[in-house]
C-alpha positions in Angstrom: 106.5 80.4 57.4 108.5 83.4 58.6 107.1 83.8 62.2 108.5 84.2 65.7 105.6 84.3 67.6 102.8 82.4 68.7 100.0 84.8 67.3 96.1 84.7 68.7 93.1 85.8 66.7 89.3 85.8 68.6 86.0 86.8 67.1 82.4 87.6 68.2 80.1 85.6 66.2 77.1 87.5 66.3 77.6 89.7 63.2 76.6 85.9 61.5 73.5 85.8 62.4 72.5 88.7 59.6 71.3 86.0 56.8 73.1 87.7 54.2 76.2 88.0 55.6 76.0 84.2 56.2 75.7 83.6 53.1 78.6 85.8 51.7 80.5 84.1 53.5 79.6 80.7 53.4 80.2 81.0 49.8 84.1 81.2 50.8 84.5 78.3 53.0 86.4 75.4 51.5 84.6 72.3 50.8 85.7 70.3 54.0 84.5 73.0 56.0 80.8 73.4 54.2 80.3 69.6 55.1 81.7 70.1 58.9 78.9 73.2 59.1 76.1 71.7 56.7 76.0 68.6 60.1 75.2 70.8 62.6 71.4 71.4 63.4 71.9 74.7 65.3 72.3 77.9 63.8 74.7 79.1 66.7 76.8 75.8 66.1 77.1 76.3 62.7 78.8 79.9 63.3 80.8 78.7 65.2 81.9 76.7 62.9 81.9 79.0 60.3 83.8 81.5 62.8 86.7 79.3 63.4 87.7 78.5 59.9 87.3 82.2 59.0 90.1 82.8 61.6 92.4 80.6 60.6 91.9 82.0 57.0 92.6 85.5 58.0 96.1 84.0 59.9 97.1 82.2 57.1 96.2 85.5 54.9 98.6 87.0 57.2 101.4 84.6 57.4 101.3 85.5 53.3 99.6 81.9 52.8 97.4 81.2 49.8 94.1 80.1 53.0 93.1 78.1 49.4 96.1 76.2 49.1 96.0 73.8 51.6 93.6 71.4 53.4 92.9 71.3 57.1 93.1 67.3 58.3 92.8 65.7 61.0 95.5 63.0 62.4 95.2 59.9 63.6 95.2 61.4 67.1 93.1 64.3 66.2 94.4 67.0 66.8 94.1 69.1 63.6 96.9 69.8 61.0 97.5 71.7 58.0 98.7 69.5 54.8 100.7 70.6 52.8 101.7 73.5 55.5 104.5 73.8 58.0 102.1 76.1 60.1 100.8 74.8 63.1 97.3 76.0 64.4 94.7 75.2 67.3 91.1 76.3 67.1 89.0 76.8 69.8 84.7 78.2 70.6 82.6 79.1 73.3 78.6 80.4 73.0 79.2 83.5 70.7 83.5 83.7 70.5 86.0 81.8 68.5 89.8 81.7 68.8 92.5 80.5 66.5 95.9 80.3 67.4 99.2 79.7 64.9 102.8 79.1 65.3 105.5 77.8 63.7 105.8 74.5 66.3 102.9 72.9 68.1 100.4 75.1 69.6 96.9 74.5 71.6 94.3 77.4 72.0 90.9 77.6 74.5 88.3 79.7 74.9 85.5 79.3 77.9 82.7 81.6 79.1 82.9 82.1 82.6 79.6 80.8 84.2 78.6 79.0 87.2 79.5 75.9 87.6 79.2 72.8 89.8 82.9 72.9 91.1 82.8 69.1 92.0 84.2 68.5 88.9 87.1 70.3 90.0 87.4 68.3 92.9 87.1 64.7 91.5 88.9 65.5 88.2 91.9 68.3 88.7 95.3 67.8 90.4 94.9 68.4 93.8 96.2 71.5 94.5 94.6 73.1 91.5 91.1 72.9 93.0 92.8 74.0 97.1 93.5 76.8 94.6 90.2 77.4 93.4 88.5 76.4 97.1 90.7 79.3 98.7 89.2 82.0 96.8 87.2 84.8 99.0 84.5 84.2 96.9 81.9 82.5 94.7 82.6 84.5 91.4 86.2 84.4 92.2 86.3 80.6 92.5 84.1 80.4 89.5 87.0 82.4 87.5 89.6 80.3 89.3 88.2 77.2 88.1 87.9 78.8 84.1 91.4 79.9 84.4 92.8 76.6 85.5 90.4 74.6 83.0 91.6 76.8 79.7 95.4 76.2 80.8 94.4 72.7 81.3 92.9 72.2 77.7 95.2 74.2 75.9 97.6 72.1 76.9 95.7 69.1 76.5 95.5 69.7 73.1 99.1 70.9 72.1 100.1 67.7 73.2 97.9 66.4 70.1 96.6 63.8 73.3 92.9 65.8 73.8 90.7 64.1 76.4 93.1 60.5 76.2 95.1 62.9 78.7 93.1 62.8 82.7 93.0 66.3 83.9 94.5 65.0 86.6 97.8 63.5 85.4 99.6 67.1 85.7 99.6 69.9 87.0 99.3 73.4 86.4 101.1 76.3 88.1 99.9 79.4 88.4 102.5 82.9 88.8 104.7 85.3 86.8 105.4 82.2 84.4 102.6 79.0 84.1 104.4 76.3 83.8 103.5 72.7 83.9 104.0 69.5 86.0 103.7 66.8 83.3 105.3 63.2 82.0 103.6 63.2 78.4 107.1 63.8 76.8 110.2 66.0 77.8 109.4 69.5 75.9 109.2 72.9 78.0 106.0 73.9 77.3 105.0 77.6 77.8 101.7 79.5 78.4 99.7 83.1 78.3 96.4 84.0 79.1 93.9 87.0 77.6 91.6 88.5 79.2 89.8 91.2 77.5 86.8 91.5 79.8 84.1 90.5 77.9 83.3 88.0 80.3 85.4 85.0 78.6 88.6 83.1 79.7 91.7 82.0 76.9 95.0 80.5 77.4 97.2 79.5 74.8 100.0 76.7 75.5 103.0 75.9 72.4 106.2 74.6 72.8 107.5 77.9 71.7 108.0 80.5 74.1 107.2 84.1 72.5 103.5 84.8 72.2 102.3 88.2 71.1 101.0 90.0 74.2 97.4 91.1 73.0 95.0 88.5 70.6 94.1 90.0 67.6 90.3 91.0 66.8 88.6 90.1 63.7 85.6 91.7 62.6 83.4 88.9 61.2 80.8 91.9 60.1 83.4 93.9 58.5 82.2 95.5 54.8 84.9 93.0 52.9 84.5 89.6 54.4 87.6 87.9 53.0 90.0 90.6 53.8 88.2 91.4 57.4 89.6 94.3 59.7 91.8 92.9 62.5 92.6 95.2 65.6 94.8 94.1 68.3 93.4 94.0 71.9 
């Protein structure tokens, strides 16, 4: 895998809701993924679903990797791998977007729509002065992006750590300025962070234990006229 950089792709997953298109492309998707969509009841679950896995085709496309070739797993810890692959990924959905993130070392993506929220759960659950930080803002709204920006950091890395939810939001501690950085004692790797935001109303943060992210996530166009070889802009 010749890559540098921690690269981002993000999707709308609306143009999936024309039937046909659905089922162009549900023709593609690997076995293990048709099974992971086929158990969802929801239509707007199962694109997301399908969204995801289409991203991480398209990186892997890009990376000059045969998508076909290899079989996403799950480890013991669950944090998703590649067999077969030295490429690292993280996936990621929220409502109508999905994210995929790759790298050549570990990497952990999120996405979140920013909505209102009972900000409680930043009091009993963050680090403590991650929700003063969200309780000083001038604002409802602005709290209500606070809290999104911290929890997308906070998952991010929660999952490059391969540890998930076993981790308490509360056992470190994110810090926000020209560089995030993190207050942790999961293991003794610098771990390094970026944030999008594209204003469509959504929050993302990517955390890896690399340190060069491209600066803009890439775009997929899910409703693109060839839907293996989809359009990507960068954003």
């Amino acid at each position: 895998m010749a890559q540098s950089k921690v690269v981002t792709y993000y999707a709308s997953t609306d143009p999936l809701s024309d039937p046909g298109l659905y089922s162009v492309l549900y023709s593609i998707m690997p076995a293990h993924r048709r099974r992971k969509i086929d158990q969802f009841i929801f239509d707007k679950d199962r694109r997301l679903s399908m969204g995801v896995e289409l991203l991480l085709r398209r990186a892997m496309q890009d990376l000059g990797e045969d998508p076909d070739a290899f079989v996403s797993d799950i480890e013991g810890n669950g944090k998703p791998v590649l067999r077969g692959s030295d490429v690292h990924f993280n996936l990621s959905h929220s409502e109508t977007m999905v994210m995929c993130s790759v790298s050549d070392s570990d990497v952990g993506c999120d996405v979140e729509l920013i909505r209102p929220i009972d900000l409680e759960i930043a009091k009993r659950y963050f680090y403590g002065t991650e929700y003063d930080t969200i309780a000083s803002q001038p604002d409802l709204q602005s709290m209500y992006r606070m809290f999104y920006r911290f929890w997308t950091l906070k998952e991010s890395f929660m999952k490059v750590t391969g540890l998930g939810f076993e981790l308490e939001l509360s056992d470190f501690r994110i810090n926000l300025g020209p560089r995030i950085t993190v207050d942790q004692t999961v293991d003794d790797r610098e771990y390094s962070f970026i944030e999008y935001d594209v204003g469509d109303g959504y929050r993302y943060a990517v955390s890896s234990v690399g340190r060069d992210f491209e600066s803009s996530m890439r775009y997929v166009n899910l409703g693109g006229r060839n839907p293996i070889n989809m359009r990507v802009a960068i954003r």
